[in-house]
C-alpha positions in Angstrom: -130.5 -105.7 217.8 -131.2 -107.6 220.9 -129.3 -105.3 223.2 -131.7 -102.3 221.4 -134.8 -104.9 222.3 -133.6 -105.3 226.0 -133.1 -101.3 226.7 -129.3 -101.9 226.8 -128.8 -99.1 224.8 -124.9 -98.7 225.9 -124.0 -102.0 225.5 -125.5 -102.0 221.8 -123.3 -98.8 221.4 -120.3 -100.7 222.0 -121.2 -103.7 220.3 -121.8 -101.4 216.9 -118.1 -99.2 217.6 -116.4 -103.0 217.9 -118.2 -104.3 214.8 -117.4 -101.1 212.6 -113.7 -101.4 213.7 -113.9 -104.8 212.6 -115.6 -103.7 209.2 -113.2 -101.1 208.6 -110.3 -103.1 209.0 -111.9 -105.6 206.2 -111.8 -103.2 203.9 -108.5 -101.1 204.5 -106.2 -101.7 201.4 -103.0 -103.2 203.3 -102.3 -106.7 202.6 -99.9 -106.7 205.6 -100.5 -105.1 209.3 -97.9 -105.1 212.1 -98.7 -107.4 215.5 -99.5 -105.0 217.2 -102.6 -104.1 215.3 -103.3 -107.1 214.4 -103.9 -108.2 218.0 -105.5 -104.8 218.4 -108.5 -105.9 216.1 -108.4 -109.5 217.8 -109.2 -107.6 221.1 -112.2 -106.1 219.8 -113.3 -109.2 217.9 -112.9 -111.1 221.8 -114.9 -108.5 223.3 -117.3 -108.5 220.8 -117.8 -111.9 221.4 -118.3 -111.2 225.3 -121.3 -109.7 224.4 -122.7 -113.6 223.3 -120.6 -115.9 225.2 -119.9 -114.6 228.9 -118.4 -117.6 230.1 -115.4 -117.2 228.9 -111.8 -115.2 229.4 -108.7 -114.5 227.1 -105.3 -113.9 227.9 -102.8 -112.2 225.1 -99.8 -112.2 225.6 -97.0 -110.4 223.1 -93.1 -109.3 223.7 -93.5 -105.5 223.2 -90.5 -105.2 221.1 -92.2 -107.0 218.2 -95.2 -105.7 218.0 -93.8 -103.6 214.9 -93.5 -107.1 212.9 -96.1 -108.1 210.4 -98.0 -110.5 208.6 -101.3 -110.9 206.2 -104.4 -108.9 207.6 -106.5 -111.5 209.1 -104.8 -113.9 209.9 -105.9 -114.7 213.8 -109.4 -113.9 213.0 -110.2 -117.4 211.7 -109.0 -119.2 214.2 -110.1 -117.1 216.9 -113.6 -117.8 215.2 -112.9 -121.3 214.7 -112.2 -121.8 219.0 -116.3 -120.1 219.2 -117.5 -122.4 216.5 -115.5 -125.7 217.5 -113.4 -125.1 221.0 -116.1 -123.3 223.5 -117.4 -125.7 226.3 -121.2 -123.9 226.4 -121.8 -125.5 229.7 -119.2 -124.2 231.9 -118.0 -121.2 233.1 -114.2 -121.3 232.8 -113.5 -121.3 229.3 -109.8 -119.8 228.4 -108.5 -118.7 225.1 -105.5 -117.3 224.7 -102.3 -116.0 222.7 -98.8 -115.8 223.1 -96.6 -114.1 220.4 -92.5 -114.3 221.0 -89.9 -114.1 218.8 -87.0 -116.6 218.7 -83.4 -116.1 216.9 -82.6 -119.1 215.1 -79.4 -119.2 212.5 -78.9 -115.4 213.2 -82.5 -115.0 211.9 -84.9 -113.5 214.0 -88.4 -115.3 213.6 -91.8 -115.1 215.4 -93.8 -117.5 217.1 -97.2 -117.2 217.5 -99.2 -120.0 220.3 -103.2 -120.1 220.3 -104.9 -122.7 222.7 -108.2 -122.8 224.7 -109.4 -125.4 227.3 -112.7 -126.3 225.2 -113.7 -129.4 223.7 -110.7 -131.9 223.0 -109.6 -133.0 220.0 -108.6 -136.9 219.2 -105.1 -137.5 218.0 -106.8 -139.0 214.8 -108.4 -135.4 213.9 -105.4 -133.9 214.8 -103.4 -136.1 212.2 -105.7 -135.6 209.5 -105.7 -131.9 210.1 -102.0 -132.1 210.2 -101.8 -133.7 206.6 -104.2 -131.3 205.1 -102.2 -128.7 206.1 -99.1 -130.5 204.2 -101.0 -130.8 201.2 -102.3 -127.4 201.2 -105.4 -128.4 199.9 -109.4 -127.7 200.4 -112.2 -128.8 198.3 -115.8 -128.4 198.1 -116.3 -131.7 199.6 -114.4 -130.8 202.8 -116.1 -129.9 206.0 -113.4 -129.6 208.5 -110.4 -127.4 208.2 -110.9 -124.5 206.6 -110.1 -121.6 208.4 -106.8 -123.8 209.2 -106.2 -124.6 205.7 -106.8 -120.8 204.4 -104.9 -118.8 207.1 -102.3 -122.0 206.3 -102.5 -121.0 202.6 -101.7 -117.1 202.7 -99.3 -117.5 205.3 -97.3 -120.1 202.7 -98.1 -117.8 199.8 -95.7 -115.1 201.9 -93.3 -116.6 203.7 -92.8 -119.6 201.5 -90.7 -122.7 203.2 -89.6 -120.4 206.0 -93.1 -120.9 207.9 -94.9 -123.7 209.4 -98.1 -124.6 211.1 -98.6 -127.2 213.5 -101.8 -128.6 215.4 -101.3 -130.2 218.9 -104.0 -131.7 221.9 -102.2 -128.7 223.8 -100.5 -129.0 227.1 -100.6 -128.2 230.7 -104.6 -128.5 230.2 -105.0 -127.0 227.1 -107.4 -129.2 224.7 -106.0 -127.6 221.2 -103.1 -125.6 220.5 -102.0 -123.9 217.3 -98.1 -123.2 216.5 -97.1 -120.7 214.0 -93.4 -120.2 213.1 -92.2 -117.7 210.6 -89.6 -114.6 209.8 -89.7 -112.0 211.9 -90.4 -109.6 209.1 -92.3 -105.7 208.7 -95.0 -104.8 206.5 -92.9 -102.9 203.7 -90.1 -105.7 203.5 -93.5 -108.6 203.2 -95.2 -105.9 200.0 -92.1 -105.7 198.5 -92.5 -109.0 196.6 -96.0 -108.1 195.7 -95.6 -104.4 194.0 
């Protein structure tokens, strides 16, 4: 609407063909998507967000090979929201978010590891902790007002991969304020729905 108001007729083109990609994918039917689209709908989320916030960059970063793996719809989407809510330094002008996805073989067992991190606003090792055990307990409740993209992306990611999948919450390194570390199977969409039909 505000790009309409200011003549910037192109730029609120875009803005609505980003959106409706990111509506349409809300309502697909799939449970499960591969990496590759995943990060394909977390692109258009991040430029979406250029639109509001231009004083910021991204960097994604995934092995091509296994891009074909998969996991629950929506699962970066909260905590790529949760880095405009909580991580973005207004102020300055070089924010950095970014992604990495690898895959490691451990046990001859091939499993993925997914890295987000931003250079934002930093996070004290006591918030850290407490996020830490609320992930262990795999709780939320009304009364709770930090946590909860964390705790539901944490939940649905349990719910399929059971005890081979962990989450873990760091100050980040090498300049990084907050760091998230996902670890689990390296798995494709029909083997993940095969529990679930």
């Amino acid at each position: 609407r505000t790009q309409i108001l200011s003549l910037k007729p192109a730029d609120a083109s875009q803005m609505i063909l980003l959106l409706s990609r990111i509506y349409r994918n809300q309502i697909t039917s799939s449970m499960f998507i591969t990496l590759g689209q995943e990060v394909e709908l977390c692109e258009n989320l991040m430029l979406l967000y250029q639109y509001r916030f231009q004083n910021f960059e991204y960097e994604f970063d995934m092995d091509g090979q296994i891009s074909r793996y998969a996991l629950p719809k929506n699962t970066l989407q909260p905590l790529i929201e949760n880095y405009f809510v909580h991580g973005i330094v207004t102020e300055r002008q070089d924010n950095l978010f970014f992604l990495s996805i690898k895959s490691s073989l451990r046990q001859e067992k091939h499993y993925i590891h997914m890295t987000l991190g931003n250079n934002g606003h930093p996070i004290s090792e006591e918030r850290i902790q407490m996020l830490e055990e609320k992930l262990q307990s795999d709780s939320y409740t009304k009364e709770d007002t930090v946590g909860f993209a964390l705790t539901n992306v944490n939940s649905r990611m349990r719910i399929v991969f059971q005890e081979d999948y962990s989450m873990h919450i760091s100050s980040g390194k090498d300049d990084m304020q907050f760091q998230i570390e996902l670890h689990f199977p390296a798995m494709t969409a029909e083997q993940l729905k095969a529990p679930f039909l």
